[in-house]
N, C-alpha and C positions, 0 to 999 in steps of 0.2 A: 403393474399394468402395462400392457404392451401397445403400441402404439406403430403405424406405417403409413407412408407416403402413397396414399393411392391417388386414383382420379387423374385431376388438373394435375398435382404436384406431381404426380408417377409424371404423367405426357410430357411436363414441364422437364423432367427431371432426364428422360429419353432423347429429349431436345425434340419434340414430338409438335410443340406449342410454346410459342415465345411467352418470355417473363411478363411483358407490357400487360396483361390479363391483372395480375396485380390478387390472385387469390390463390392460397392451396388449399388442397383438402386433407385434413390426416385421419384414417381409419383408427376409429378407439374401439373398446368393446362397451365404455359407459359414456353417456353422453356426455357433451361439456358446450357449453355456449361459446359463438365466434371472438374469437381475439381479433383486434384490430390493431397493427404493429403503429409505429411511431410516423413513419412514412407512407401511414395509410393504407398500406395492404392489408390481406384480411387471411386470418386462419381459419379454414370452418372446419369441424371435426362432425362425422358420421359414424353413427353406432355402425357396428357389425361384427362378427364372429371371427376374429384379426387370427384364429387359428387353423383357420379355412384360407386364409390367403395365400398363395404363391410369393414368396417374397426374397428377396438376396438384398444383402448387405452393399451399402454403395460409401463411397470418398466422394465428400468434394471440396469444396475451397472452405465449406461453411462444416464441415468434420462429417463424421459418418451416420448413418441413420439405415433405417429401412424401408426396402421400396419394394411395391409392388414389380414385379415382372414384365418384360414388355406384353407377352400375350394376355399376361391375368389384368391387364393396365386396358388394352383392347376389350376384354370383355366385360370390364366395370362399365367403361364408356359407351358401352354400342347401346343399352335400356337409357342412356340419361347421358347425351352427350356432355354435358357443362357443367353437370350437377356440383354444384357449391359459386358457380360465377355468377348466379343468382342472390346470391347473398352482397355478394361483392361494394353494392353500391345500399344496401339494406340501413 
C-alpha cells in the first residue's frame, strides 16, 4: 500500500506553513482513521488515487518518505485550503 505526504504535511514539508498547526495529512488509497501522536499532534489520512499524484522522494532529519510536489501540493489546497486542520482539535 503506498502512501504520500500531501496537503498540510506537503505545505509543511516546502516550509510553505509552520509546524505549530500540529496536523499532517497522508494520502492513502484505503481509508484509515486519524492517529493521534503522543505529543498530541494528529495524522489524518485521506483516500485518493496516490497513482495519480505527482510526487518525488524527500530526506529529512525524521528519514525519507513521499511528498507531493510543490505544484501538485498548490493544487490539493486551492478546493480545500486546510483540509485535515479540521480534525486537528476533533
Amino acid at each position: 500500500m503506498g502512501s504520500e505526504s500531501a496537503g498540510l504535511g506537503a505545505a509543511r514539508c516546502h516550509h510553505a506553513i509552520p509546524r505549530a498547526i500540529g496536523v499532517t495529512v497522508i494520502a492513502v488509497p484505503e481509508q484509515h482513521r486519524p492517529v493521534t501522536m503522543t505529543d498530541g499532534s494528529r495524522i489524518v489520512f485521506t483516500t485518493t488515487d496516490v497513482s495519480k499524484l505527482d510526487v518525488r522522494y524527500e530526506r529529512t532529519d525524521l528519514g525519507g518518505f513521499l511528498v507531493t510536489t510543490p505544484e501538485q501540493t498548490l493544487l490539493d489546497q486551492l478546493p480545500q485550503p486546510f483540509r485535515g486542520a479540521e480534525q486537528a482539535t476533533d
